[in-house]
N, C-alpha and C positions, 0 to 999 in steps of 0.2 A: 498556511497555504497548502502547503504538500499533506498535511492531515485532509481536508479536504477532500483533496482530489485520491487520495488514496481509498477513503470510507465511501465516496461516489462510485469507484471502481467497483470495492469489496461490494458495494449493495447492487451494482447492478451484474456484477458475478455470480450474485446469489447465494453468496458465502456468509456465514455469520464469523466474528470474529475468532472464535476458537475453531472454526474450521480452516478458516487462510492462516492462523496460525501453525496449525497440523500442517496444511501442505507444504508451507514456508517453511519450517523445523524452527521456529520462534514461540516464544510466550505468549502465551493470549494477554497478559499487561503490554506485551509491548508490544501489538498491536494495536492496543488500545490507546497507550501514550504516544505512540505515532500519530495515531487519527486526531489528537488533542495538541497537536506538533508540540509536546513536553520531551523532544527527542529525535534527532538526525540518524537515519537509517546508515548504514555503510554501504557501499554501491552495490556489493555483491549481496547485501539483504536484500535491498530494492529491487533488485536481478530477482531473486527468488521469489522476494513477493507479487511481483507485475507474474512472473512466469503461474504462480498459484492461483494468478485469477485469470489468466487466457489471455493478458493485454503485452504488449510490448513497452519495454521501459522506455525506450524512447518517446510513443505516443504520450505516456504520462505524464513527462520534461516537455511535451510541445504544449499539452494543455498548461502548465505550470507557464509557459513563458509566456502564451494567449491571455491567460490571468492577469499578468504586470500591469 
C-alpha cells in the first residue's frame, strides 16, 4: 500500500527513481523495493523522500489512511 502511494507521488513529481533516490540520499534499489512494499522506510527516510518530491509526509499518511 505505501509502495503505491509512494511511486504515485514519484510519478506525478516527475522524478524517475534514480532521481528521488539522488534527492533522498538513498539507493535507487531501494527505492524501487519500497515502491514494491519489499521494505518499511524509517520515518526520517520517508521525511526525506516526501521532502524530495515537494509533498508533505503527512499528506502521504492521510492518503494511506483514505486507502483502508
Amino acid at each position: 500500500m505505501l509502495g503505491a502511494e509512494l511511486k504515485r507521488a514519484r510519478l506525478k513529481a516527475g522524478l524517475t527513481q534514480e532521481a528521488l533516490a539522488f534527492k533522498a540520499n538513498v539507493h535507487r534499489t531501494y527505492v524501487s523495493m519500497l515502491e514494491r512494499d519489499k521494505g518499511s522506510p524509517t520515518l526520517e527516510t520517508l521525511m526525506n523522500l516526501c521532502s524530495a518530491m515537494g509533498i508533505k509526509a503527512s499528506d502521504l499518511v492521510r492518503r494511506l489512511e483514505k486507502a483502508r
